[in-house]
TORVEX-592137 format. One record per residue: x, y, z of N, C-alpha, C in turn; residue number from 1. Coordinates in steps of 0.001 Angstrom, whole numbers, plus 500000, padded with zeros to 6 digits. Each point is the difference from the previous one (the first is absolute). Last residue first. Example, Ala and Ser with C-alpha at 12.3 -4.5 7.8 and 13.67 -1.06 7.14 Angstrom:
// residues 2
<<512850 497750 507080> <500820 501190 500060> <499230 501090 500730> 2>
<<500290 494280 499930> <499110 501190 500000> <500900 501200 500000> 1>
// end
This chain:
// residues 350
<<071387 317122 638099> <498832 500674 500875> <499656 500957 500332> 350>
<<501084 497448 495363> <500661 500355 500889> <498790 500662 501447> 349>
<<499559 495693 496684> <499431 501624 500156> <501019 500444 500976> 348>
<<501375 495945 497349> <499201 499754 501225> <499985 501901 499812> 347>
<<500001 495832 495855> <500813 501203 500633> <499106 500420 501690> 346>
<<497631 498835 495300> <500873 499258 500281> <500459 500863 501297> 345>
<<496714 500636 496341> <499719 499680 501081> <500428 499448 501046> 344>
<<502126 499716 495421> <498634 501193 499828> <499284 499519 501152> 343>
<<505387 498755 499549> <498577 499169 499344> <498704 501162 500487> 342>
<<505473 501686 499871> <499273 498876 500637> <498416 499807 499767> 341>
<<504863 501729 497240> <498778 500298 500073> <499337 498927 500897> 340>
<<504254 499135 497746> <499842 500663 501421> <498781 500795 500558> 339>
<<500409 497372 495797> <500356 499544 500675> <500213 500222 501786> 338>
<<497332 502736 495656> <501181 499308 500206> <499684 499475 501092> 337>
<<496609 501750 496712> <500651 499614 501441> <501037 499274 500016> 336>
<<497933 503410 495827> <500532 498774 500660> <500196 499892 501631> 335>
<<498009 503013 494823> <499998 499947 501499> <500668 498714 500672> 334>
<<498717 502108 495614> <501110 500322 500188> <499969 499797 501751> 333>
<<496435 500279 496227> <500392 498355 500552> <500983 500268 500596> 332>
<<496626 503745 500239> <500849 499219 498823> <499906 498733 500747> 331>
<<497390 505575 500330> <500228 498450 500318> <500855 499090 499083> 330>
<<500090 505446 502334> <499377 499231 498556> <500112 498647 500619> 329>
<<501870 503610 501877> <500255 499912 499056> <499775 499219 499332> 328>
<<499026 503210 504966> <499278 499059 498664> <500974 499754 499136> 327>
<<501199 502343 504901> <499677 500265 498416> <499969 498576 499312> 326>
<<499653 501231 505244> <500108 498965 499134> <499373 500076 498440> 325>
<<503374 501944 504407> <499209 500375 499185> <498939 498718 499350> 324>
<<503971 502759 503594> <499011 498925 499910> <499292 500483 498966> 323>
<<504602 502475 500046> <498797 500073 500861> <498581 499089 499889> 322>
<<505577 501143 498640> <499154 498804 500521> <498447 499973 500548> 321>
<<503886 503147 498239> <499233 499935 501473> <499708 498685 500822> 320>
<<503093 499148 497849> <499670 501156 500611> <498913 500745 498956> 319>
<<502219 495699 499234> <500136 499508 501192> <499207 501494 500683> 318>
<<497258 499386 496259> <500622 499330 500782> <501800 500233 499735> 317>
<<495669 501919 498537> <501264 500377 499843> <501021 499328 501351> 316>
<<495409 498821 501020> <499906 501421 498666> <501603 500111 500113> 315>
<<497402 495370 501115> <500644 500647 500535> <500220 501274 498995> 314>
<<497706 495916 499326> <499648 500151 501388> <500749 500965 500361> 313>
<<498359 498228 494988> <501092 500547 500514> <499002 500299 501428> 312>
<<498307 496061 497145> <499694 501309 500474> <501543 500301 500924> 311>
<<496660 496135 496494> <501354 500493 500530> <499965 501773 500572> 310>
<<497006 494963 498996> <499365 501466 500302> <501855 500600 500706> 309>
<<499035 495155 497832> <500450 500859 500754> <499766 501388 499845> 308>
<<497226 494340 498185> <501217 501523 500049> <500269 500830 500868> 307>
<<497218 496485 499770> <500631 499045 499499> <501062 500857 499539> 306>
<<496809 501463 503812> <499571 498799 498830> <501240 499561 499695> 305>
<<501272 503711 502075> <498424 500677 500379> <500550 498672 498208> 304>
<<504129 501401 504005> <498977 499517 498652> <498573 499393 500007> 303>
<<503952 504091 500966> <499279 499263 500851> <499351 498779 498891> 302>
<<504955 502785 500598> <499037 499017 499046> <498971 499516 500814> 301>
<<504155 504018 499976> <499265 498849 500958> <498715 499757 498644> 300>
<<504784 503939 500275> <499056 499541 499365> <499372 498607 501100> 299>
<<504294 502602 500086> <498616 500374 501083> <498683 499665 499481> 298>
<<503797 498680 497651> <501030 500366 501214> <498868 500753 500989> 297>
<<499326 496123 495917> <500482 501184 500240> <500024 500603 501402> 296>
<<502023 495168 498011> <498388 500505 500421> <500470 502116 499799> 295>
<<503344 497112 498711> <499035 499270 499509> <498662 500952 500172> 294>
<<504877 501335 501732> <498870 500342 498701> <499061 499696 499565> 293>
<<502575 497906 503345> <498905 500963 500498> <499584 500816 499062> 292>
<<502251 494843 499299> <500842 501203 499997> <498078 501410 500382> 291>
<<500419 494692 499974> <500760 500684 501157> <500565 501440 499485> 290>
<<496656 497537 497362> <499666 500392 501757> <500698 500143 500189> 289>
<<501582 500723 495211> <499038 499308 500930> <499792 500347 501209> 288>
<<498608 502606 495307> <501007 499275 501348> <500067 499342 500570> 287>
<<496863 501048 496640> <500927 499528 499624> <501639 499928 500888> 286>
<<495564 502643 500570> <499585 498115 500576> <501212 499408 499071> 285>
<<499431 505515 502001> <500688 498971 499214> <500255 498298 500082> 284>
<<496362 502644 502059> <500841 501478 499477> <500969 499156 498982> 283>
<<495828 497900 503962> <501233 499734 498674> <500426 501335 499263> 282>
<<497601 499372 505131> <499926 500549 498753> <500985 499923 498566> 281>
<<498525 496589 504786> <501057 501429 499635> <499368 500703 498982> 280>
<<496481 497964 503086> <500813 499280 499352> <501064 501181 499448> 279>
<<495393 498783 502953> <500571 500989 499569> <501226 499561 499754> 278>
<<494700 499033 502100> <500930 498858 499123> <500922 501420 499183> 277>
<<497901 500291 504921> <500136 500358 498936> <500816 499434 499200> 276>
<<498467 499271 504612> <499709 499544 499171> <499778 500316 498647> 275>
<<502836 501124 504044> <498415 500960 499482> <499138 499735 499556> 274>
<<504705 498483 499818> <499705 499533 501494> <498810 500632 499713> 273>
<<501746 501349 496477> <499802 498440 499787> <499563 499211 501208> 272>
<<501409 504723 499724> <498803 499914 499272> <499159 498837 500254> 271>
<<504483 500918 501989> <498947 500516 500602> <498860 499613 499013> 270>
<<503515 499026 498285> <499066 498562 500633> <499470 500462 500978> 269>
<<501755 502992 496533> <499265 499314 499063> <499512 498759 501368> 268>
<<503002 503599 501607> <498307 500078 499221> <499464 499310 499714> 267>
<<504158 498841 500826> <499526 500874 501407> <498434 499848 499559> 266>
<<503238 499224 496688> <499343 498816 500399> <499359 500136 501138> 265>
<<501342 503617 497575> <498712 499413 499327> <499955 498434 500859> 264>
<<504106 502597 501210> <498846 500647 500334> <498783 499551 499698> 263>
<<503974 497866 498675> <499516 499732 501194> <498941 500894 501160> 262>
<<501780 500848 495288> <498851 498619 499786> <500025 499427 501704> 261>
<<501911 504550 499061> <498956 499557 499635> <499135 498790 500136> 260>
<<504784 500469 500717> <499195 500813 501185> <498408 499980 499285> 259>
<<503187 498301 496928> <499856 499202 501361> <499337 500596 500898> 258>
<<500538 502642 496272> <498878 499268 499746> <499961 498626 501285> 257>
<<501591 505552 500896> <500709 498786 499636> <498894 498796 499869> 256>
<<500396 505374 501328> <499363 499179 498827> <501156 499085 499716> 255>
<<499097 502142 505194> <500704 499937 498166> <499098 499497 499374> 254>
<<498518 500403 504434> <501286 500937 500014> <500229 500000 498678> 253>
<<496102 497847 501891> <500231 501458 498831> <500892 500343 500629> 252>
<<498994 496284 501944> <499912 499295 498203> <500070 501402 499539> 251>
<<500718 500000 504794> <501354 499670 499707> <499583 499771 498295> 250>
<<496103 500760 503183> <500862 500952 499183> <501354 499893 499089> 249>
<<495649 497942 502388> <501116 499378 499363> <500585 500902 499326> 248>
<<495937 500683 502077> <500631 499147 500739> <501278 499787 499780> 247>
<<497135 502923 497577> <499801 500637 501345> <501333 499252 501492> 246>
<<498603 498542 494878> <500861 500704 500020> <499849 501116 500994> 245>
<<497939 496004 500058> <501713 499548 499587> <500443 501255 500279> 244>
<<495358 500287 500425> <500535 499358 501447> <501731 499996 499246> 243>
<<497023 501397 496522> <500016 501369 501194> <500974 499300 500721> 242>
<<498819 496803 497041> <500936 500397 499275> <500139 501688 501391> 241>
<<496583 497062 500678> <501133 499350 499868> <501455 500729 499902> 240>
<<496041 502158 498970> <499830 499948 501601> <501181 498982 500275> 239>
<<498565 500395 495488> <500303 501363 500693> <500846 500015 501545> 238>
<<497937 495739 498154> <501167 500618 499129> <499940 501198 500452> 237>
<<496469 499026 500996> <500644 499258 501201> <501634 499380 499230> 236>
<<496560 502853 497800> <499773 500455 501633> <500876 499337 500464> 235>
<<498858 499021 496083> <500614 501084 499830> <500518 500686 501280> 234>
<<497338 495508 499323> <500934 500013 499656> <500937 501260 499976> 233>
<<496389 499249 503618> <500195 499854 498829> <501592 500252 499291> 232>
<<499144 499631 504817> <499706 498857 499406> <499748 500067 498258> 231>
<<502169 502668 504955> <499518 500083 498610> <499570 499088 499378> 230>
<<502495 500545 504091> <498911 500032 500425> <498986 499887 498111> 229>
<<504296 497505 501563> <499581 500801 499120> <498384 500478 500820> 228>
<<504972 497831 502062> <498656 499778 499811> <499698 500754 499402> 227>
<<505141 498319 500129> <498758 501006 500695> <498657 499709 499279> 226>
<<503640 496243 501274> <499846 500923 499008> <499027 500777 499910> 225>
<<504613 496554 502147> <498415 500615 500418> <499603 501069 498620> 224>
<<503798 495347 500544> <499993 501752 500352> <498069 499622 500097> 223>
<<503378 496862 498574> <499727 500168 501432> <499973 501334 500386> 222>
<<500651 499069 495111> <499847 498714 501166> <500430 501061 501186> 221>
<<500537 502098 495950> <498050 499542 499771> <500606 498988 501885> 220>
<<502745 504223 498200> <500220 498716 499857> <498751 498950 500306> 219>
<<501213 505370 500605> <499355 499687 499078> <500310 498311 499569> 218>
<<498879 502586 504474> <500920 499730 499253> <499459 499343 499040> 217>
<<498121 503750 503040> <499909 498368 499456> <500789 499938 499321> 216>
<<498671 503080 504690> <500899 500382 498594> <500105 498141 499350> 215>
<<495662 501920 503031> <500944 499507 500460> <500662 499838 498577> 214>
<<496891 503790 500406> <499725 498539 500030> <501428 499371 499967> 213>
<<498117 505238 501369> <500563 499465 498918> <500015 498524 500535> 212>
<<496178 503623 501028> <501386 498948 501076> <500883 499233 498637> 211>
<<496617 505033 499252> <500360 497928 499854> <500544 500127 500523> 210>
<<498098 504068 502250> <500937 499441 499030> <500101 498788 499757> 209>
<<496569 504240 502154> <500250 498467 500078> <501481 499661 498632> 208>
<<499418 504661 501937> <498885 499708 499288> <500878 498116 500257> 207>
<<501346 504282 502977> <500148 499360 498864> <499086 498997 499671> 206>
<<500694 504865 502211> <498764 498836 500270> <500234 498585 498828> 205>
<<504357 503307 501923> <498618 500359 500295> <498821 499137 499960> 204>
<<504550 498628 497632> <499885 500464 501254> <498279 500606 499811> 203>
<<504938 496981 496829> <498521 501334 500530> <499668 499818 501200> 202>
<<504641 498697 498070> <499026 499824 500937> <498856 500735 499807> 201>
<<504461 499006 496976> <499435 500560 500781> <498179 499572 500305> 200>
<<505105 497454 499615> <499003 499764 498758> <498867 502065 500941> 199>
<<505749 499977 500794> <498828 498990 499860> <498382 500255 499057> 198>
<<504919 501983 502665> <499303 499761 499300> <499499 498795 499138> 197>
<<501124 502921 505332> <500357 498947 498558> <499451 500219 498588> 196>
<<499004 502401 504209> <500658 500940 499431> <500918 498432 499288> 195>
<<495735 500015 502724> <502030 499820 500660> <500859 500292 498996> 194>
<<495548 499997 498606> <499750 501422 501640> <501574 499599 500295> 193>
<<500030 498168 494959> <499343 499621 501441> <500465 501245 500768> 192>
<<500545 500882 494629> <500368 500406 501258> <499099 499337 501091> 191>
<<500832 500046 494130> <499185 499508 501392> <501296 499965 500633> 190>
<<500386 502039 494917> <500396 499400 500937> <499269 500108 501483> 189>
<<499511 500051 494031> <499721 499911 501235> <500557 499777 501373> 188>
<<500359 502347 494720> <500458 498854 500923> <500302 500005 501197> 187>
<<497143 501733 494978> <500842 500368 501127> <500381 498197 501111> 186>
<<497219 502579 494962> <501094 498669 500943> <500891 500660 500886> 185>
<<498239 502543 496572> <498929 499957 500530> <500394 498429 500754> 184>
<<503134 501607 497016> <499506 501261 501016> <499178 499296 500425> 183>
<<500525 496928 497151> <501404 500475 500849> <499499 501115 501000> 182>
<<495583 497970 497874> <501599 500144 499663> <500976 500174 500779> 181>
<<494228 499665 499291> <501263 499549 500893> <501211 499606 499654> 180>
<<494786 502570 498540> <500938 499408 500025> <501822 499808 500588> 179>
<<496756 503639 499251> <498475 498532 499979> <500877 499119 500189> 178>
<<501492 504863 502021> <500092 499098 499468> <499437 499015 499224> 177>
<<500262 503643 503399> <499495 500440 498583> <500329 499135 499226> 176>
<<501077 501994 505035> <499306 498564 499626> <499189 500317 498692> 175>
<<504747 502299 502182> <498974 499921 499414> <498979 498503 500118> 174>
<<504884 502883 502164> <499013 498796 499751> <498652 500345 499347> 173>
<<505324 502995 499810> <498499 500012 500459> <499491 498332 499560> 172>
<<505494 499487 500333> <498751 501567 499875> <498576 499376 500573> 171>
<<503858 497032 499428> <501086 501443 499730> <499006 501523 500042> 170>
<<498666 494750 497835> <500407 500994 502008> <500965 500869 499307> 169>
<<497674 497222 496647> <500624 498934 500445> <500186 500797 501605> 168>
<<498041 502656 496716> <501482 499921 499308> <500418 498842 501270> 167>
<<495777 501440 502023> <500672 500464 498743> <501453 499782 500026> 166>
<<496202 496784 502578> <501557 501133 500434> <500713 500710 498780> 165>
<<494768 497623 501092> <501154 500465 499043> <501264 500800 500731> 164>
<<494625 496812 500333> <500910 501256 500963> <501335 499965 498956> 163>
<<495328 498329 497781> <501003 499832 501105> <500656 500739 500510> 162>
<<494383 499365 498124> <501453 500918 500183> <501219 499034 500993> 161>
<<495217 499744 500231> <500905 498543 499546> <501415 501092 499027> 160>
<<496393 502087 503066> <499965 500030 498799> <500240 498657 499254> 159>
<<501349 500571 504521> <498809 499842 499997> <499427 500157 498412> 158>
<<505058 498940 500214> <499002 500884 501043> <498808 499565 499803> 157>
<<504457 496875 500644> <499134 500939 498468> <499069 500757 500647> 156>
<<505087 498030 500873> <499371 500581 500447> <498688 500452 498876> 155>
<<504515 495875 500491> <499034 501667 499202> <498792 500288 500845> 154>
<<504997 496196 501018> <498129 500562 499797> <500318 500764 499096> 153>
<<503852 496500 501265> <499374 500895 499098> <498655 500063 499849> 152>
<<503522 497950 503846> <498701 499845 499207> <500175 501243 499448> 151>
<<502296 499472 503758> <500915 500143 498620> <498886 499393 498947> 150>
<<498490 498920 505039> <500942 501037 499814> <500955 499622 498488> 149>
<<495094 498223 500930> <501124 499664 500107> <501090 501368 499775> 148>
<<493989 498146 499657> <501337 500670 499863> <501486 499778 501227> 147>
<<496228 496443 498805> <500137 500891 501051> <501191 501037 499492> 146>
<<497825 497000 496336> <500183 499449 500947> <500097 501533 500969> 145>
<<500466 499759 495762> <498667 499704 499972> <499787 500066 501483> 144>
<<504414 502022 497053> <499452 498665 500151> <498419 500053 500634> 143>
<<502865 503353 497924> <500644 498779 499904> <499738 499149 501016> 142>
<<497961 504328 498832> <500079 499090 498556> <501430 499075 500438> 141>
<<495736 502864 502849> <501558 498923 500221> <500157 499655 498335> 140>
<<496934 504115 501478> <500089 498726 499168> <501152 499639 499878> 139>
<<496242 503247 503429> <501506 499524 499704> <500155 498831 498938> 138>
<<496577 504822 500411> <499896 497938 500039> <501986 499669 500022> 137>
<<497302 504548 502208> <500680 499565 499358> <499829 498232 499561> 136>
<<497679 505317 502505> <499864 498265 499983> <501181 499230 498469> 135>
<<498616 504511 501425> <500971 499903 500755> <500128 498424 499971> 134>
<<496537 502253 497857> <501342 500603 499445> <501208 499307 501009> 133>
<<495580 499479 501234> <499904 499021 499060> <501465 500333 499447> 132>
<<499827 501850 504764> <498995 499423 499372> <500051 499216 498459> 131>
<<503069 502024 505517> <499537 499410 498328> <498859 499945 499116> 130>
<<502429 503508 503939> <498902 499030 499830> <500086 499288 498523> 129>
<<502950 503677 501021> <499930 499317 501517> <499012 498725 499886> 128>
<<503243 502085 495697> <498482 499526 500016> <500262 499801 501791> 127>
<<503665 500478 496811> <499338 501267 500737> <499041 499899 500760> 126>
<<503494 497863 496501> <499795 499634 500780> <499397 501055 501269> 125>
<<500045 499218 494136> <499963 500982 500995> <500175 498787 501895> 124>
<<500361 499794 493768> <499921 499202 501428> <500075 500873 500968> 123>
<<497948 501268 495027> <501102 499980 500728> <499720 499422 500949> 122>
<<497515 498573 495774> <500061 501402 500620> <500754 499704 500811> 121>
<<497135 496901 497953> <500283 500637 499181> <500939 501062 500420> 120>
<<497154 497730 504157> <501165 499115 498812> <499652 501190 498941> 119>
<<497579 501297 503348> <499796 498367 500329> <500894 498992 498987> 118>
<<500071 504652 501155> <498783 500104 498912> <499732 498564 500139> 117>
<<504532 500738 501923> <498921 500676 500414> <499278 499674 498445> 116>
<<502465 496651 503257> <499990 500711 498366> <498572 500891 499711> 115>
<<503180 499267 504781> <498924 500273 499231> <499994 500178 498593> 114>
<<501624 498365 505606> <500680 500091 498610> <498517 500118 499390> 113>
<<499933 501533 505197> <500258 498760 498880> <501194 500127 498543> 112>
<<501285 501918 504874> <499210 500505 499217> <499753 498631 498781> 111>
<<502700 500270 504412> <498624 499370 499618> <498955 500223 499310> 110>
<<505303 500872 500813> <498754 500985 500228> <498940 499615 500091> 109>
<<503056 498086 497239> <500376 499665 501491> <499777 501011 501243> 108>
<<496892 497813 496013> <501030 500722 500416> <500774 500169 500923> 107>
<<496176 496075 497660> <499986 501203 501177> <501448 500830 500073> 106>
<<496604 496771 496697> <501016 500008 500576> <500622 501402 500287> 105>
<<495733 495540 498978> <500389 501501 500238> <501031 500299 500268> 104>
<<497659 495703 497290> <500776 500568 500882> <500034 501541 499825> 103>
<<497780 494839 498448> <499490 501341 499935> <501055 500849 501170> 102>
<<501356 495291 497080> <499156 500562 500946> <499899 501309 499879> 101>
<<502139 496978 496765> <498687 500803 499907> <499138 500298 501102> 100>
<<504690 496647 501456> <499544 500792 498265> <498645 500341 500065> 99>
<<501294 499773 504641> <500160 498902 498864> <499640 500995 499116> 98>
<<500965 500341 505525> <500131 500737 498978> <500070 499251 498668> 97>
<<497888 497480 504436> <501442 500185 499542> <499200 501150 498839> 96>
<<496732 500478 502902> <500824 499480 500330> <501101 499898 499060> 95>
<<496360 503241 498982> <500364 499197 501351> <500800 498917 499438> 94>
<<498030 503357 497518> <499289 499071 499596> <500619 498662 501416> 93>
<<500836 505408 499308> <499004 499558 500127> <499310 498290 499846> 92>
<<504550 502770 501394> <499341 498803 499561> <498553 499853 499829> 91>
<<504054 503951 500829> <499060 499257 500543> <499277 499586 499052> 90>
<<505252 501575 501060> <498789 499175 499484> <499172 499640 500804> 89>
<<503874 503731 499383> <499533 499302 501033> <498756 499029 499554> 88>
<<504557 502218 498206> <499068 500028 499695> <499192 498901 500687> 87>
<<504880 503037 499113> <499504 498836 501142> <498286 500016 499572> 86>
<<503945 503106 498449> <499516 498944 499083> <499182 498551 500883> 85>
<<502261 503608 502402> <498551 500777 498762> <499907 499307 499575> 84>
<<503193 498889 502899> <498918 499556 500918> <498759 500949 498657> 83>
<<504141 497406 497558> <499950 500899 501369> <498400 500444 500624> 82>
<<503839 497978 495837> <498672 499384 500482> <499176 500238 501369> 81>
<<503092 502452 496196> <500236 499163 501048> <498643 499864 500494> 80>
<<500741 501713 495534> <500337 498393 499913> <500089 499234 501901> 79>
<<496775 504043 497321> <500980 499683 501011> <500558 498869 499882> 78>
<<496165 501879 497803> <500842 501009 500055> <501188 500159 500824> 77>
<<494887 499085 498087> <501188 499000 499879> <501144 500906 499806> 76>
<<495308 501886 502032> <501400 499779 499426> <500359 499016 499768> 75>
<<495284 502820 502237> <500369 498632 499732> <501518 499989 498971> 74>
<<497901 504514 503205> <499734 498874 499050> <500739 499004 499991> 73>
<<498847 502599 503772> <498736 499362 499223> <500522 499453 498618> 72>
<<502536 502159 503692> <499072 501551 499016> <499365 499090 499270> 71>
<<503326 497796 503122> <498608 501067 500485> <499378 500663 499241> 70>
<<502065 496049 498053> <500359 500821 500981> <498607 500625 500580> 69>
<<501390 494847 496981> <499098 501377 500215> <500667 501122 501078> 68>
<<501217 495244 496385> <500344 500803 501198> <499124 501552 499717> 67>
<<502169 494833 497054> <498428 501002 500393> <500321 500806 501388> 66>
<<504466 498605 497782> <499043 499381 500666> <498569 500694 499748> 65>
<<504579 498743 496711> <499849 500989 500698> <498272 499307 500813> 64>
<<502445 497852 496573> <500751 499694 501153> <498987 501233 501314> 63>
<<498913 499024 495598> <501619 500546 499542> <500486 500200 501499> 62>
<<495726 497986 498984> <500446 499697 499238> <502037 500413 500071> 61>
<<496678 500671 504215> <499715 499857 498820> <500972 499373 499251> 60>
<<498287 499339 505239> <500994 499874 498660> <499670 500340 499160> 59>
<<497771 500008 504700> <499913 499879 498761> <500947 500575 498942> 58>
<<498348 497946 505466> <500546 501097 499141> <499812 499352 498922> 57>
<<497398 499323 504549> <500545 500062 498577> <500843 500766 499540> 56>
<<497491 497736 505293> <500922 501292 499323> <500471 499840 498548> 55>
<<496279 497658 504431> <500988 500121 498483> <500332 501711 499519> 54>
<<496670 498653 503562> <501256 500567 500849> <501145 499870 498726> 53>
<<494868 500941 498892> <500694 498832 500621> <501213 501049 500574> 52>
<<494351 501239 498475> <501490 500591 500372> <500742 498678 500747> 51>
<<495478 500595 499157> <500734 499016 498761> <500992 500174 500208> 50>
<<496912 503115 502598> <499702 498820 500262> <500759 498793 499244> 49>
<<501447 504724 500791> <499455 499576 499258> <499742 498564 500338> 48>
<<501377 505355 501957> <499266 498603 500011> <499539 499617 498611> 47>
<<503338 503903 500417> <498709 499577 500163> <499591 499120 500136> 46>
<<505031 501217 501143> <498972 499822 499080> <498922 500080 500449> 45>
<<503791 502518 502176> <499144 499119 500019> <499235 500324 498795> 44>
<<505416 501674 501630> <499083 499444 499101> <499087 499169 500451> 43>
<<504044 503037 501931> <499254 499572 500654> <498564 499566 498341> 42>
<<505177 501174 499908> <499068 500326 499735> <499050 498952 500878> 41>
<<504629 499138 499378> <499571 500954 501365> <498056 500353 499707> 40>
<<501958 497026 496360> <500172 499646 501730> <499800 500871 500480> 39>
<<500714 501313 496004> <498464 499074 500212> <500054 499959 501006> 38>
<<503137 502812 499673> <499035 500529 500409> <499142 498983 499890> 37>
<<504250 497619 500291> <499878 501164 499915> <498269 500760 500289> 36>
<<503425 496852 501705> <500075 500848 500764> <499427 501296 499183> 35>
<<501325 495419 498465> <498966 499948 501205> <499745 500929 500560> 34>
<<499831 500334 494858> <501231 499027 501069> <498965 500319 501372> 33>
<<499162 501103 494219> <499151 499194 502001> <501354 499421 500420> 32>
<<500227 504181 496777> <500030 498648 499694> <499628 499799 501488> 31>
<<497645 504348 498730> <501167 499738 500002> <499954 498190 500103> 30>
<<497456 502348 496487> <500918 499802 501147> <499629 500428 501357> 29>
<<497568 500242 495785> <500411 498463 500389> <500809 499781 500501> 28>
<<498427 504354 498932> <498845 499523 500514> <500214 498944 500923> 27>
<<502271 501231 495480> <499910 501268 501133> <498770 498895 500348> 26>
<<501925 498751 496165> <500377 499479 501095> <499576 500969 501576> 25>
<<499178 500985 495209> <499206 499001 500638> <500147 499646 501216> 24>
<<501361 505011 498613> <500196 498798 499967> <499106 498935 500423> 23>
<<498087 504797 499084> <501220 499544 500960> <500590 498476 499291> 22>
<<495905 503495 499158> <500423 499084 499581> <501158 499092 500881> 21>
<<499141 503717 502195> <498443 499323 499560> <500398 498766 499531> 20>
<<503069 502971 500323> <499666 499672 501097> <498723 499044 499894> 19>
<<500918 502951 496476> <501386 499151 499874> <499651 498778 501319> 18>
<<496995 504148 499927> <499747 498634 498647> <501162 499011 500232> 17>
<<500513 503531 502443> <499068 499299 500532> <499629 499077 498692> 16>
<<503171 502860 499474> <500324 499397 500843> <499190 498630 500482> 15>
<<498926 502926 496718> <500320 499487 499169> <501024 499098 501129> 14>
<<497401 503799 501455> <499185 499211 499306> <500134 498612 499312> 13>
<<502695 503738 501784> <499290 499206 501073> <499313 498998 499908> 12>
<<501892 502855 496714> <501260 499237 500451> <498935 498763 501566> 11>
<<497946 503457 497720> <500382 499115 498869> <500396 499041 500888> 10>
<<499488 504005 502561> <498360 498840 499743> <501131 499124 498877> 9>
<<502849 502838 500310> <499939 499390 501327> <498743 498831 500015> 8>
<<500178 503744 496092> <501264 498724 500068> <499896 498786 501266> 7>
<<497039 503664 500444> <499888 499351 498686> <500801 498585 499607> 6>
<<501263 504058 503176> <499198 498819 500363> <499246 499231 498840> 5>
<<504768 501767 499400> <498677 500439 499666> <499283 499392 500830> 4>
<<504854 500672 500632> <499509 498589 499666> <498506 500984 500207> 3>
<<505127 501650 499111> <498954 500301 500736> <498951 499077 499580> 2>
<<505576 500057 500619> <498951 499855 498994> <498645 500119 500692> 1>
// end
């Protein structure tokens, strides 16, 4: 059969298109064992002054990992967890890695990660230098405290765009999100320089960190109770209610109303050691004291004369939980119980 050059240009044309497009997966091999090209490859990053020795990965929804190759782009596209899905953190906000710090994260190439246009638009990992596109917020949505290997983040861009693993993985990343769902949840796993895992480390110029305050039990005798730098009423309910739930994690594992009312008694005699007159919040005054329905389950009673200024201290308590002190008005619905210690009482912790 005799092939036209006509025909031939077609055929050349429609090679190279095919090639072009290619599979996602082209790029994101081969798998990291020890002997393969990551390793032999001789790789230097660029200096970055925020650059730690932590290593991330990231889980999506349907198991599959975030992972970059050599050709720059970004996938959920692997269930094995191998040297492309390795993501090198740097910290801009120093020391432990915590919910809404500012982070960069590096390839296994040391190319950044990028929502390009700065969020609305595809994840690219390409960038040798960062700048505002390459900057990410991390948001722990399970807990407050120092991330933790098997935490559920999200990633939001500089826009406030989130990062997205379409259809949960199995494909292209996007950051086009306003909001945080299944796709847009992933699950975190920290790597120590010794290859454990653990809380991760920042590095480069880390910025000062609270010293967390010695752990209080919630039983009033022979304990200690943190100091408020705050002195008005909104301020030092906030700041109460920050220390429990920075300190006392074990009160947001569940929603159970016993785990509650020994959370409000945490609070309520931090307040009361402060010299804040602060009392339960009544929810049902036809119970009695011994059942934890009585009071409500993150509610507190300050009282201002001969009534109580009531205010939820916590947003969707046991989770997030994120400190608060929403207003709900004033009543009579306030009480001190018995295990509550006296308004100036108690020894400061040190």
């Amino acid at each position: 059969m005799k092939i036209t050059h006509g025909a031939l240009l077609v055929a050349v044309l429609i090679s190279l298109i095919l090639g072009a497009c290619g599979s996602f997966n082209e790029g994101m091999k081969p798998a990291y064992d020890a002997d393969d090209e990551l390793t032999n490859k001789n790789i230097t990053f660029t200096p970055d002054a925020h650059m730690t020795r932590q290593v991330l990965k990231f889980r999506a929804s349907n198991g599959q990992y975030l992972r970059s190759g050599w050709n720059g782009r970004v996938g959920a596209v692997g269930t094995e967890s191998n040297g492309w899905s390795r993501w090198h953190l740097v910290d801009l906000n120093g020391g432990l890695l915590e919910n809404n710090d500012k982070i960069a994260l590096r390839s296994a190439i040391g190319r950044y990660m990028v929502a390009e246009r700065g969020g609305g638009d595809v994840v690219n990992a390409n960038r040798p230098w960062r700048a505002a596109w390459e900057i990410f917020t991390l948001i722990n949505m399970t807990r407050n405290g120092p991330v933790q290997s098997g935490d559920a983040v999200a990633l939001q861009a500089a826009n406030g765009m989130f990062v997205v693993a379409e259809e949960g993985g199995g494909g292209i990343v996007n950051a086009n999100r306003s909001r945080i769902g299944p796709w847009e949840t992933f699950t975190i796993a920290l790597q120590f320089p010794n290859g454990s895992p653990g809380p991760a480390l920042g590095g480069g110029n880390p910025q000062p960190q609270p010293q967390p305050q010695p752990v209080q039990p919630p039983a009033p005798n022979g304990t200690c109770y943190a100091r408020l730098g705050a002195r008005d009423e909104n301020g030092a309910i906030r700041e109460a209610a920050e220390w429990v739930r920075r300190n006392r994690l074990e009160f947001f594992n569940a929603e159970d109303r016993a785990i509650a009312y020994n959370m409000n008694t945490v609070v309520i005699n931090i307040l009361r050691h402060n010299g804040h007159d602060v009392g339960r919040a009544l929810a049902h005054p036809s119970l009695p004291p011994s059942n934890p329905f009585r009071w409500g389950s993150d509610a507190i009673a300050y009282r201002t004369g001969n009534r109580w200024n009531i205010y939820d201290i916590y947003g969707s308590w046991p989770q997030p939980a994120n400190p608060q002190t929403l207003f709900h008005g004033t009543s009579d619905n306030g009480e001190v119980t018995s295990d509550l210690i006296p308004v100036g009482s108690g020894s400061s912790c040190p």
